[in-house]
C-alpha positions in Angstrom: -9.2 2.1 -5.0 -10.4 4.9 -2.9 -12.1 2.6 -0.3 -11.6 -0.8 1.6 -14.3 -2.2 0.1 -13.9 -0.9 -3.5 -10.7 -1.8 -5.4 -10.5 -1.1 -9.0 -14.3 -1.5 -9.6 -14.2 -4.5 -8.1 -16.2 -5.2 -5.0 -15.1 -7.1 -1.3 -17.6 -10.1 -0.9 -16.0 -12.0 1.5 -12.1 -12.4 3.5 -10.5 -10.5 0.5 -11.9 -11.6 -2.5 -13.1 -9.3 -4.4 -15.6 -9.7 -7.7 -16.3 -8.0 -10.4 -19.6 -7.7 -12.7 -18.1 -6.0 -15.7 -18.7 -8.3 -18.9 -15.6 -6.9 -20.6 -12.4 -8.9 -21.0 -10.1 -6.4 -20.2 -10.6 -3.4 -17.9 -8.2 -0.9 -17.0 -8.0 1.4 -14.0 -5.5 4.6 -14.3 -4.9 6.0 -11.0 -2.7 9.4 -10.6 -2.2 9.1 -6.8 -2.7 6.1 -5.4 -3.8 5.1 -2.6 -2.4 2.0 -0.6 -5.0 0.4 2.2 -2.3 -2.5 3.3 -4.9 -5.1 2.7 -4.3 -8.7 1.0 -6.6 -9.6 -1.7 -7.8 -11.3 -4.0 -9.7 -11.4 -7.7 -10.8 -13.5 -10.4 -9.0 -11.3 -13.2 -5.5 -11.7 -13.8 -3.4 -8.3 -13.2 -0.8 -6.2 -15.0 0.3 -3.4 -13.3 2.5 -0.3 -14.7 4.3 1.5 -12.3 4.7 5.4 -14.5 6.1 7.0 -11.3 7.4 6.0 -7.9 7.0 2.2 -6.7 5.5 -0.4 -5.0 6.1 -3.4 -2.6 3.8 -6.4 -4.1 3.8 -8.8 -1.1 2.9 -12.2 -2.6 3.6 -16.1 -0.9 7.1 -15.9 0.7 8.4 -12.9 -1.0 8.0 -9.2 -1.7 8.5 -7.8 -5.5 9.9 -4.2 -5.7 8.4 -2.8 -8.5 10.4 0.7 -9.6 9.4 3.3 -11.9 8.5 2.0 -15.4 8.7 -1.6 -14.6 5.5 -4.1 -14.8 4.4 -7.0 -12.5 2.3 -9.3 -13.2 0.1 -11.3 -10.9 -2.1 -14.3 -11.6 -5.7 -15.5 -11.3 -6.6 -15.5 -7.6 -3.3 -14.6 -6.3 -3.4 -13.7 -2.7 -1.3 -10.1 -2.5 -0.6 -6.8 -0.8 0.6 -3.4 -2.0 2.4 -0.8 0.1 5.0 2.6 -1.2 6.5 5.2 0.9 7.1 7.4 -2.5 5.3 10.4 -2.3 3.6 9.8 -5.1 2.7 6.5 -6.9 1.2 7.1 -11.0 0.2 3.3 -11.8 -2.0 1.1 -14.8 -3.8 -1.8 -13.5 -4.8 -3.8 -16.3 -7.6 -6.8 -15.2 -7.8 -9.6 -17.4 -10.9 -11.8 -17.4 -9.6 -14.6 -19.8 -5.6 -15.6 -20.0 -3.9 -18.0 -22.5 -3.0 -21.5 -20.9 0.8 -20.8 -21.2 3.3 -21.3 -18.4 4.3 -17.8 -18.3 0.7 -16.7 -16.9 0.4 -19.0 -13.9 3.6 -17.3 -12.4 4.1 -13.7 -11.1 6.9 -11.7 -12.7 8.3 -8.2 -12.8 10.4 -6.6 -15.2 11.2 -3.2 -16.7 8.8 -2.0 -19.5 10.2 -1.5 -22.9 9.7 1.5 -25.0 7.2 -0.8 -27.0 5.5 -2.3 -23.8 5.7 0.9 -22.4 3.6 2.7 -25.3 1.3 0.2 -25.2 0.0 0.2 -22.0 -0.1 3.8 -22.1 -2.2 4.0 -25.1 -5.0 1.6 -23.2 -5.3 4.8 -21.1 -8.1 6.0 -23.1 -10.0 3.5 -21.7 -9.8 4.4 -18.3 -12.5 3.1 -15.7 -14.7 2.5 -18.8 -17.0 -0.8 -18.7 -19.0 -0.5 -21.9 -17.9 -3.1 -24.4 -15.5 -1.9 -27.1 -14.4 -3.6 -30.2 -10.9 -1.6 -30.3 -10.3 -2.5 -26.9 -10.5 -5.7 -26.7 -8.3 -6.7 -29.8 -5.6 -4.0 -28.4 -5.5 -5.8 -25.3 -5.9 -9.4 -26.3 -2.7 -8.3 -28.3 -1.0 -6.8 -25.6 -1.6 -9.4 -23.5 -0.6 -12.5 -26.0 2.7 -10.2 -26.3 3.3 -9.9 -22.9 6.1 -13.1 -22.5 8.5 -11.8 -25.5 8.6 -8.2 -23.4 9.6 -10.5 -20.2 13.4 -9.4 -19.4 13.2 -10.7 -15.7 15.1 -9.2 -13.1 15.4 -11.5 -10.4 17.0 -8.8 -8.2 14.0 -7.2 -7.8 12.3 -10.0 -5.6 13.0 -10.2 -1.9 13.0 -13.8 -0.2 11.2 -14.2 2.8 12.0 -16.9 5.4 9.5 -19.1 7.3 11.2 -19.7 10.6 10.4 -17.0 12.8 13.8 -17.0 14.1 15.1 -15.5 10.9 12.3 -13.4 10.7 13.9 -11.5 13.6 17.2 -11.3 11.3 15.5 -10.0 8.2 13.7 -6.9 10.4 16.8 -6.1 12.2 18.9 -5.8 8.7 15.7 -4.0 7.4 16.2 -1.4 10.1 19.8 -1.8 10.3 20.9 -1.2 6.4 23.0 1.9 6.6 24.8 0.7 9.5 27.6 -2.0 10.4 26.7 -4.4 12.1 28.2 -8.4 13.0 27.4 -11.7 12.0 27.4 -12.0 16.1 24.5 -9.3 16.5 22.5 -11.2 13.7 22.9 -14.6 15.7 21.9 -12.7 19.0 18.8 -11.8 17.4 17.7 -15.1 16.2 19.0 -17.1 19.3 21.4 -18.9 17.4 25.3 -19.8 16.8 26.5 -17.8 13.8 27.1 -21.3 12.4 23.7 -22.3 12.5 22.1 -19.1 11.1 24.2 -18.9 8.5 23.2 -22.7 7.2 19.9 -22.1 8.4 19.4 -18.8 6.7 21.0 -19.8 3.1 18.6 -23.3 3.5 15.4 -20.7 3.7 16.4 -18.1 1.3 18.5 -19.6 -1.3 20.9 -17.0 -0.4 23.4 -16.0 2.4 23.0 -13.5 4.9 25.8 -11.5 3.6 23.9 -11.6 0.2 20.8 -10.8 2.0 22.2 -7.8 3.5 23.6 -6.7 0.1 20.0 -7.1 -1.9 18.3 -5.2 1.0 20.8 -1.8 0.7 20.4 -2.2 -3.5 16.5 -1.7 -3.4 16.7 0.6 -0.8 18.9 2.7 -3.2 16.2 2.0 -6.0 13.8 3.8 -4.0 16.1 6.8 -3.4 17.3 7.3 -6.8 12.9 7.3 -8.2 12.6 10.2 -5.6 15.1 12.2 -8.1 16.0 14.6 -5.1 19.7 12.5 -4.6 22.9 12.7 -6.0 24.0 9.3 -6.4 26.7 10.2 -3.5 24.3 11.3 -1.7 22.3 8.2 -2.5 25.1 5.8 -1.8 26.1 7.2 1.6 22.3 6.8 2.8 22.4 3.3 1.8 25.4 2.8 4.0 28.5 2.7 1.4 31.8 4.3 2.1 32.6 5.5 -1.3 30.3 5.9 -4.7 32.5 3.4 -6.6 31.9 0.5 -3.8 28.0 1.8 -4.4 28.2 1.4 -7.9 30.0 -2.1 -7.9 27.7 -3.9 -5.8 24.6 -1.6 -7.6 26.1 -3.4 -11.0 26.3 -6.9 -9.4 22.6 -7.0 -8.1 21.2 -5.2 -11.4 23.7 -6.1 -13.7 23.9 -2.6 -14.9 25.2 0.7 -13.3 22.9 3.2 -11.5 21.7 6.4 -13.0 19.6 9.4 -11.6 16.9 9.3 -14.4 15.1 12.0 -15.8 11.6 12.4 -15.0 9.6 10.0 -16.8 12.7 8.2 -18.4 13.4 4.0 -17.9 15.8 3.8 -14.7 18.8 1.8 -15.8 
């Protein structure tokens, strides 16, 4: 995925899309420092992607999926997305599938940490790096893997950020993007989108699914998700940056988004 035109073997024919000639039904691209070109696109093949070290923003539809260190997204069939990181260094698995199951599961994208199992897995398919020869092995590992895929599904709703339509609340969402480790008013917010406070708040939970407040919460979480895969924070230090007062009001609102407590992991370990 070194150029434009050139993603994962595959090549750009036309507005995005981008084909593939390789016969094989599953091919897998292992890519050690990855490099994001902030295009949307497109492919036939259905696509997992494992996230070993840093993380990615998948922009798909109306949302964007954080994807943190050892967690998995997958993304369906002709699925119109983007990929952008600021972690210094993104270590990611894209496996491309050419033939899916007919099951619910693979029509819709999800994310979700990678179990030790999963995790192994997908690891192991490694060895088969950038290869396009046809290989027995291969194919049966994969077909397996993939048939597996929905009893690993642990889905973490957390981890995907709404997106609203109206363009007056598009204005909100940037300015509490920008805004995160700061206080600000419901006044300020309704300055910025022209509207009462009354009226953005109903207008804003109607879009999202989810109030401002909520919004604003979500927004400082992932934010600390990204701090604590650099591994250079103390969560103090990670919870001030975010804009918390104290490490226990951090870790409370940490536990009600993830519904577990934050931990600096240890390189290469699952981030709980």
């Amino acid at each position: 995925m070194q150029n434009a035109k050139l993603k994962c073997n595959m090549i750009e024919k036309e507005n995005g899309f981008f084909h593939d000639s390789i016969e094989k039904e599953a091919y897998i691209w292992y890519e050690e420092n990855w490099q994001h070109d902030d295009d949307e696109h497109l492919h036939q093949r259905a696509q997992l992607t494992f996230v070993k070290e840093g993380y990615q923003y998948f922009h798909i539809d109306n949302k964007v999926y954080l994807v943190p260190q050892n967690h998995v997204i997958w993304i369906p069939s002709l699925q119109k997305h983007k990929i952008t990181s600021e972690a210094e260094t993104v270590k990611l698995m894209v496996s491309l599938f050419k033939n899916i199951p007919e099951k619910q599961f693979y029509k819709t994208t999800h994310v979700f940490p990678a179990p030790p199992v999963l995790k192994e897995m997908i690891l192991y398919a490694k060895k088969w790096n950038k290869e396009t020869a046809e290989n027995d092995e291969q194919e049966a590992f994969m077909n397996a893997l993939l048939i597996s895929l929905p009893n690993f599904c642990k889905e973490n709703t957390a981890l995907q950020i709404p997106l609203p339509s109206d363009m007056r609340l598009l204005e909100v969402c940037q300015f509490i993007n920008l805004n995160y480790q700061n206080d600000y008013s419901i006044e300020e917010l309704a300055e910025a989108a022209n509207l009462s406070t009354r009226s953005l708040q109903r207008i804003f939970k109607k879009e999202t699914g989810i109030s401002i407040k909520k919004y604003a919460q979500l927004i400082k979480i992932l934010k600390s998700i990204e701090l604590i895969n650099s591994n250079q924070l103390t969560l103090s230090e990670v919870a001030y940056k975010v804009g918390y007062k104290s490490l226990s009001a951090f870790t409370s609102s940490y536990q009600t988004i993830m519904n577990t407590k934050p931990k600096i992991s240890k390189k290469n370990d699952f981030i709980t």
